[in-house]
C-alpha positions, -999 to +999 in steps of 0.1 A: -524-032+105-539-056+133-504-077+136-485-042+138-460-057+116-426-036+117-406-041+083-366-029+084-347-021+056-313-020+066-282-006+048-259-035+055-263-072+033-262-103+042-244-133+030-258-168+021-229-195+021-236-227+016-269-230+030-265-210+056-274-172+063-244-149+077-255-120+092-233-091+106-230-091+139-242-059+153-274-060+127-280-089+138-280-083+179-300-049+168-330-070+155-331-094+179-337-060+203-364-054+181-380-087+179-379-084+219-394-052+224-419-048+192-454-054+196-461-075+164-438-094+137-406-086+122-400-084+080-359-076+074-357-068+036-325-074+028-299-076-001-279-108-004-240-099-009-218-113-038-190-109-018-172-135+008-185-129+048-161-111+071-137-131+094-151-117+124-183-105+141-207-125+126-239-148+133-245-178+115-281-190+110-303-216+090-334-200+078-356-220+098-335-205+131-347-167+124-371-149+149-385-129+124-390-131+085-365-121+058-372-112+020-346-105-003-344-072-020-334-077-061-307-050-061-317-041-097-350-036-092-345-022-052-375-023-026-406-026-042-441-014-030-454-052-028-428-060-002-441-026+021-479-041+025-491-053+052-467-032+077-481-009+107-444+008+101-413+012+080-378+020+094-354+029+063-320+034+059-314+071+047-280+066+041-285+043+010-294+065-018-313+030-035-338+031-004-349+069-013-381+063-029-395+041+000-412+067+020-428+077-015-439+038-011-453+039+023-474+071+014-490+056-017-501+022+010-510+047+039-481+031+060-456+060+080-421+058+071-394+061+096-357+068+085-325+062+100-299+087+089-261+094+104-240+109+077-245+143+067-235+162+035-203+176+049-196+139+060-199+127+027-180+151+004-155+147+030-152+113+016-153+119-018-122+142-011-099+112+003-109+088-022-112+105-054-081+095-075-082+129-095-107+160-105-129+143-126-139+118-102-138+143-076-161+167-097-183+136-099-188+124-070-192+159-054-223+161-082-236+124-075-238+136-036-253+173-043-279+154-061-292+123-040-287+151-009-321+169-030-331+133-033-327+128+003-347+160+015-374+148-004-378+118+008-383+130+042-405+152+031-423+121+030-415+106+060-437+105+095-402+105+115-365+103+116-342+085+138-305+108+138-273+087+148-252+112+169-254+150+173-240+164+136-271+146+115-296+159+147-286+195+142-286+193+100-316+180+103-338+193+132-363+210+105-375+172+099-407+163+119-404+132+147-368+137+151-348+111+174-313+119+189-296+083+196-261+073+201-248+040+184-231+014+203-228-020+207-221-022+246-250-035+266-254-027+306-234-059+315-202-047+298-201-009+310-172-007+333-173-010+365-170+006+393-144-013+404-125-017+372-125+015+369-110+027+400-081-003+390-074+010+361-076+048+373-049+033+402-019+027+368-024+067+357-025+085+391+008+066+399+022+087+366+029+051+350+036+049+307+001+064+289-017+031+273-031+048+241-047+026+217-070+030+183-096+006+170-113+003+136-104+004+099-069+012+089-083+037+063-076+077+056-111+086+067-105+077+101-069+094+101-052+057+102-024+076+085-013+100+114-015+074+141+021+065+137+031+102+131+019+108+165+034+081+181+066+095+166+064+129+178+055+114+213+087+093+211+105+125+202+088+148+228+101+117+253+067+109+267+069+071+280+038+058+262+029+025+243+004+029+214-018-005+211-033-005+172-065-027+166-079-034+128-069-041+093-073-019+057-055-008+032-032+014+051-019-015+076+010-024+054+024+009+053+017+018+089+040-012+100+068-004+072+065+029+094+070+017+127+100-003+113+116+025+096+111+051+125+122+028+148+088+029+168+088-011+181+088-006+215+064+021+217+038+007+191+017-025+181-006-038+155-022-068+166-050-068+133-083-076+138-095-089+169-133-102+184-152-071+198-165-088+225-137-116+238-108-096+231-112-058+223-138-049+249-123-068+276-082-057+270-090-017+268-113-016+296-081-031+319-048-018+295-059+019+278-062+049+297-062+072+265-082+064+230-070+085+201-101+089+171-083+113+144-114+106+118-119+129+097-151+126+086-183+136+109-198+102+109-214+088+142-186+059+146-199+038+170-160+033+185-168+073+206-197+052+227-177+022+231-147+037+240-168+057+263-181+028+279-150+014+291-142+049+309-115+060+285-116+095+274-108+108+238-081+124+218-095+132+186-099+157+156-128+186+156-149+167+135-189+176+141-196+140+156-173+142+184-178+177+187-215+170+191-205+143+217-182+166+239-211+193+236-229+169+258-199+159+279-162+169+290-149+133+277-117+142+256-097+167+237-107+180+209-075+188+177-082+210+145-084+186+113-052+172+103-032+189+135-006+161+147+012+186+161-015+194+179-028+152+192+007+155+204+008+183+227-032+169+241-015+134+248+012+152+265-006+175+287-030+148+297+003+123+301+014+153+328-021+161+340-033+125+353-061+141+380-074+156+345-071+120+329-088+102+356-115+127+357-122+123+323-120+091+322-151+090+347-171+118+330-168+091+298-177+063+323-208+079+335-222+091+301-217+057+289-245+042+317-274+064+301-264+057+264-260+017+267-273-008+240-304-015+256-310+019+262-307+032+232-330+007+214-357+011+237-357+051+231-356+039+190-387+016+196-404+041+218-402+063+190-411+042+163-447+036+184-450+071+186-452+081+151-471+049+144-498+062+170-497+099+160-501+088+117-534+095+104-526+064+083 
């Protein structure tokens, strides 16, 4: 273990078009952190997608460009013990149910296993509720997940750490040894609001201007796409003067903008689709939002709480455990029971009449951003990661 080789397994793939390697973005930036701040090499084991690359937030690389080494995984055959040797350390995605037996591996080679782990089993039956089409398949995928949870439990059993993205897989957790509390996010220092910016933008609420609300990410039931235009309706009926900005595509996008036609919601609502995190998302709701709502209703650790953070813009958003965990920490939002519209509306409208609360709020988010930024959090995660390789006997 002389080179103190580090080998990832991540959950995400990556694509190979026509020569060329396509990497998602955010992946991508993460192992760059970890090729700057890691002692020895880098090994990405990786499965190659079938499918075509997304539009945006993306790298494209030639092999020969990479910083560190990548081997593809055979999906049919999964990680295999060959591909482990030679590491000081293993970091794991616990969240793929094919990447289970690798801390198994890593015992067997007298390597320590790290795994990364954000959903939790409330998280994922939660899922299995909005997508199953009828009982049998929800019988069945409430099984397959009561199953690979006892999987799951065993393999850290294994383990020499885990690393928990956000507060809900922490707690479920905590009996596991080497645990890591982190926060996922994509914004680095350099793009945390400003001061300045700040106090700009803080200048539109206290003069009791329209709210700026906006939502970002995928137009999907789990993260409550479906009630974002029932709230702007009840705002519109309630006659708060408010215009609700709509970033991100998915199945429900269609229907959400037959809905704004049909309730007449035009002026109050847009849906510009996907846009580029960093040239166009980041930079328009640090300077137009004042208000994000997040209705998900699953407890997963979306990285869109620390990013919205960042930018200094508090939160509207349902009680799930994630943004519970986060507001634990942190009086950046309001929190709604599950499935309450009724209830998004009357937050939005107190906070629409209540702009000192807003803006102080909004600053609370800005400064629990400046301890939780990009760099931050990945030198905590490597930190870690040398800790547990120290303290194995291996």
């Amino acid at each position: 273990m002389s080179d103190q080789r580090l080998t990832i397994i991540p959950s995400v793939p990556v694509w190979w078009e026509q020569g060329t390697l396509v990497f998602d973005r955010k992946f991508y930036d993460g192992i760059l952190m970890y090729v700057k701040a890691w002692p020895g090499a880098i090994t990405c084991l990786c499965k190659r997608s079938s499918g075509a690359s997304p539009a945006y937030d993306v790298v494209r690389k030639h092999p020969h460009e990479l910083a560190f080494e990548l081997q593809w995984v055979d999906p049919s055959l999964g990680v295999q013990i060959a591909q482990l040797q030679g590491a000081a350390v293993v970091m794991a995605s616990a969240d793929a149910f094919d990447q289970l037996h690798v801390s198994t591996l890593c015992r067997q080679l007298g390597i320590p296993c790290v795994y990364v782990i954000e959903y939790i089993p409330e998280t994922r039956y939660q899922i299995v509720a909005i997508e199953a089409r009828n009982v049998l398949n929800r019988l069945s995928g409430n099984l397959f997940v009561w199953r690979t949870e006892r999987r799951r439990k065993k393999a850290f059993a294994a383990a020499a750490g885990l690393q928990c993205n956000g507060v809900a897989a922490f707690h479920h957790y905590e009996q596991c040894k080497n645990s890591l509390l982190y926060f996922d996010t994509r914004t680095r220092r350099a793009s945390l609001i400003s001061e300045r910016d700040l106090s700009s933008r803080l200048s539109h609420v206290s003069a009791g201007l329209p709210l700026r609300l906006a939502f970002s990410g995928r137009l999907i039931g789990m993260k409550g796409a479906d009630h974002l235009v029932r709230v702007a309706g009840g705002l519109r009926d309630r006659g708060i003067d408010f215009h609700l900005t709509i970033y991100g595509a998915g199945d429900m996008e269609l229907q959400m903008r037959q809905d704004v036609q049909r309730l007449q919601l035009n002026a109050h609502v847009s849906m510009p689709g996907s846009v580029d995190f960093d040239t166009r998302l980041m930079p328009e709701i640090k300077s137009s939002v004042d208000l994000y709502l997040m209705l998900h209703r699953q407890s997963d650790p979306s990285c869109t709480y620390l990013e919205t953070l960042a930018c200094g813009i508090p939160i509207v958003g349902y009680d799930n455990k994630a943004f519970t965990g986060i507001l634990d920490r942190a009086a950046v939002g309001e929190r709604v029971a599950m499935d309450d519209i009724d209830g998004v509306v009357s937050a939005v409208e107190r906070l629409h009449a209540d702009r000192t609360l807003l803006a102080h709020q909004s600053r609370i988010a800005a400064d629990f951003s400046r301890t939780h930024s990009f760099e931050d959090t990945f030198s905590a995660r490597v930190a870690h990661l040398r800790r547990v390789m120290a303290a194995s006997p291996c």
